[in-house]
C-alpha positions as YAML, in Angstrom:
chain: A
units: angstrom
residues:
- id: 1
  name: UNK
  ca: [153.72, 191.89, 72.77]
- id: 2
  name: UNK
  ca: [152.89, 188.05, 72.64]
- id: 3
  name: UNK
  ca: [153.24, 186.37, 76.07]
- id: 4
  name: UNK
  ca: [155.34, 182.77, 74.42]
- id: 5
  name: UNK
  ca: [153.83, 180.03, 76.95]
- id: 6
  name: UNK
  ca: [156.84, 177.75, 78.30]
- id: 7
  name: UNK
  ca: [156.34, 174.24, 77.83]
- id: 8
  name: UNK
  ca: [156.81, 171.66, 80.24]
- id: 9
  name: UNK
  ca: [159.78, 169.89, 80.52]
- id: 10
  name: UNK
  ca: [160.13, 166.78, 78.48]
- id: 11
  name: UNK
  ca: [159.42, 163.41, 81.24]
- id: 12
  name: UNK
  ca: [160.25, 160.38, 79.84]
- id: 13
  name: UNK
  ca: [158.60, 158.04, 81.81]
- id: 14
  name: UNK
  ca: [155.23, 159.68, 80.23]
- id: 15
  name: UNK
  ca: [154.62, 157.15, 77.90]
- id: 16
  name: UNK
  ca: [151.71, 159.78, 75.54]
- id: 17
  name: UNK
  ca: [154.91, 162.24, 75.67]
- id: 18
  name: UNK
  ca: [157.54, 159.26, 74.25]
- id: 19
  name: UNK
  ca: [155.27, 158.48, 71.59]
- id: 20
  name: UNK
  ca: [154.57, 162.38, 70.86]
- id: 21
  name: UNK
  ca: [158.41, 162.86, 70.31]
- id: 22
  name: UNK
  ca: [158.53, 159.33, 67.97]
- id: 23
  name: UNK
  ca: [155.85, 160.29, 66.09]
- id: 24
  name: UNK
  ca: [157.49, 163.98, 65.38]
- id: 25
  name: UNK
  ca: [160.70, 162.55, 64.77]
- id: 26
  name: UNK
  ca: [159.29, 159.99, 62.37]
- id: 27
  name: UNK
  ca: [157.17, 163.36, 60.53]
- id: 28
  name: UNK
  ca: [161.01, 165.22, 60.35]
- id: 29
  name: UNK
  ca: [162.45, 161.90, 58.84]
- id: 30
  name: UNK
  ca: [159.93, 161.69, 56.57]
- id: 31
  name: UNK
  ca: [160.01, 165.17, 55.48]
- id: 32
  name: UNK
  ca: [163.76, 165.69, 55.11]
- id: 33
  name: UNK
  ca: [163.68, 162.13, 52.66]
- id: 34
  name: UNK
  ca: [161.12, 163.94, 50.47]
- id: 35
  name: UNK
  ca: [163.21, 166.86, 50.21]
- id: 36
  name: UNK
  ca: [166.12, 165.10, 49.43]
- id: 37
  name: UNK
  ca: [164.14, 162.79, 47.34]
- id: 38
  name: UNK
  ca: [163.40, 165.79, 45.22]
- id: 39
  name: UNK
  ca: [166.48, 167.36, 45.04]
- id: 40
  name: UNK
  ca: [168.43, 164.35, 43.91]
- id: 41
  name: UNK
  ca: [165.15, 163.96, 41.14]
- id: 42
  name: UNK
  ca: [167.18, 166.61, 39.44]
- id: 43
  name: UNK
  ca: [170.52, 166.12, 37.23]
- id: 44
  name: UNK
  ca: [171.94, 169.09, 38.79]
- id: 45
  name: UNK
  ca: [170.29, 168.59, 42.06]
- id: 46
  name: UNK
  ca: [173.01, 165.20, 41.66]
- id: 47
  name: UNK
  ca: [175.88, 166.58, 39.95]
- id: 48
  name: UNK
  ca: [175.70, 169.41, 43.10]
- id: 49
  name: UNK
  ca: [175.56, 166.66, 45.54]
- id: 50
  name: UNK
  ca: [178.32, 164.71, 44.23]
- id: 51
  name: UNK
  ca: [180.67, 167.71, 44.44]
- id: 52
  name: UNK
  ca: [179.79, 167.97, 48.24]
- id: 53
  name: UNK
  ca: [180.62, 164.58, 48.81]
- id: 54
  name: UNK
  ca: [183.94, 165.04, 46.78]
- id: 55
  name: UNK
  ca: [184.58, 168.32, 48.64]
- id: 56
  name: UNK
  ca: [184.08, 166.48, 52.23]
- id: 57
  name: UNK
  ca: [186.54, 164.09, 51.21]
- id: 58
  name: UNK
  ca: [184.68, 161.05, 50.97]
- id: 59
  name: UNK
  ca: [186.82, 159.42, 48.27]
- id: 60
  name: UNK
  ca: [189.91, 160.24, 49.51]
- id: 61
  name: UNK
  ca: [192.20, 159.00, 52.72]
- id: 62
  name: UNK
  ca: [191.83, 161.62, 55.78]
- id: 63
  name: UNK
  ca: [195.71, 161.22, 57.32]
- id: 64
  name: UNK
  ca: [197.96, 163.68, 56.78]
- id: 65
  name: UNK
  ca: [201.48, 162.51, 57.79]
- id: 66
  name: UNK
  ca: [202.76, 164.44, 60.24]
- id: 67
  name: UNK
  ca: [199.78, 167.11, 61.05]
- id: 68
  name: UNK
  ca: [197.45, 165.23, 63.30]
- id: 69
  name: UNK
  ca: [195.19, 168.46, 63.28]
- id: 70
  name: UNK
  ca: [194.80, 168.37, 59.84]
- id: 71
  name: UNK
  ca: [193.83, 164.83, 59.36]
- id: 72
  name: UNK
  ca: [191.01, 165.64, 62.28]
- id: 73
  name: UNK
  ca: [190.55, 168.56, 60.25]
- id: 74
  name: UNK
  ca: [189.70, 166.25, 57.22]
- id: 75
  name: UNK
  ca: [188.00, 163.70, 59.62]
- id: 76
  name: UNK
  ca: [185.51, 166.31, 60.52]
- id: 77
  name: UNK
  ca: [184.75, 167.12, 56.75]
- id: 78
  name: UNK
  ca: [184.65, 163.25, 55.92]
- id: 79
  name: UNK
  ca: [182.30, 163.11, 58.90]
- id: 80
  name: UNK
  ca: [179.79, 165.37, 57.61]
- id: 81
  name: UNK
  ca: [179.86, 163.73, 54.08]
- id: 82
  name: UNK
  ca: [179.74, 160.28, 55.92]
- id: 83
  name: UNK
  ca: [176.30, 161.74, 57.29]
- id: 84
  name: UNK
  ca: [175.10, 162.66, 53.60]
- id: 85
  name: UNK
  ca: [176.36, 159.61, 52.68]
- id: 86
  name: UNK
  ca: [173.84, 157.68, 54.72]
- id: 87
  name: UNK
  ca: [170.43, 160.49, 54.22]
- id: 88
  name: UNK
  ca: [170.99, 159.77, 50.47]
- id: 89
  name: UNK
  ca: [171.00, 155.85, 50.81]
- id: 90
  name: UNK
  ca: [168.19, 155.72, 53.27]
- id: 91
  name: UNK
  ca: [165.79, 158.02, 51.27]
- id: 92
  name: UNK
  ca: [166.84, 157.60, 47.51]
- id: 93
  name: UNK
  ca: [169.36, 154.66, 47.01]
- id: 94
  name: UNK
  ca: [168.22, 153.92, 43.38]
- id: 95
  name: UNK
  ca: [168.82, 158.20, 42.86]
- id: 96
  name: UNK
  ca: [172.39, 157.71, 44.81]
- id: 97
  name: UNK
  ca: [172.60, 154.76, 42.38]
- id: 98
  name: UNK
  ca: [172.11, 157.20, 39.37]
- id: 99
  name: UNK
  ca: [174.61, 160.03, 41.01]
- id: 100
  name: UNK
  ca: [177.29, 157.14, 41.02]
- id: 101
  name: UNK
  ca: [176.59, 155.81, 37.29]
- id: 102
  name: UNK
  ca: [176.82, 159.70, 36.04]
- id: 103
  name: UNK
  ca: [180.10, 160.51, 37.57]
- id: 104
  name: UNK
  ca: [182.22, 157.01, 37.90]
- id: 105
  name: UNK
  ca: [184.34, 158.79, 34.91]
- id: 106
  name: UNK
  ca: [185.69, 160.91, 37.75]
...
């Protein structure tokens, strides 16, 4: 059995261990961009993403009359496409560019 070694707890006011946790978050970033990057390369990587920004309800009004739960229902979906949204224009914006020109039929 491996013995897992606990590491310390995170102190911000290390200044090495602030910059330890930018620089990994700026690695993830960069990572997660070149995977969507190469996803959204692809026609159907596009066309995929584009029906799971329809399905979260991006394009369409949240409020349901009458059933609050439902419209935070839909808020919630919205929210998560809201989030894609943003990933897509940050790391590929002339690909999200291309997603929009291939489906504004719709």
């Amino acid at each position: 059995m491996s013995e897992s070694v606990a590491k310390p707890p995170f102190d911000p006011g290390d200044q090495k261990q602030v910059q330890d946790r930018a620089r990994q978050a700026k690695d993830r970033q960069r990572e997660s961009d070149q995977a969507i990057k190469a996803f959204m390369s692809h026609q159907a990587g596009r066309a995929w993403v584009w029906e799971q920004l329809s399905a979260c309800g991006l394009f369409r009004l949240s409020a349901r009359a009458g059933d609050a739960h439902m419209t935070y229902f839909y808020e919630g979906e919205r929210n998560f496409g809201l989030r894609l949204l943003v990933q897509l224009q940050r790391a590929c914006p002339e690909l999200y560019a291309t997603m929009a020109q291939e489906n504004a039929g719709e």
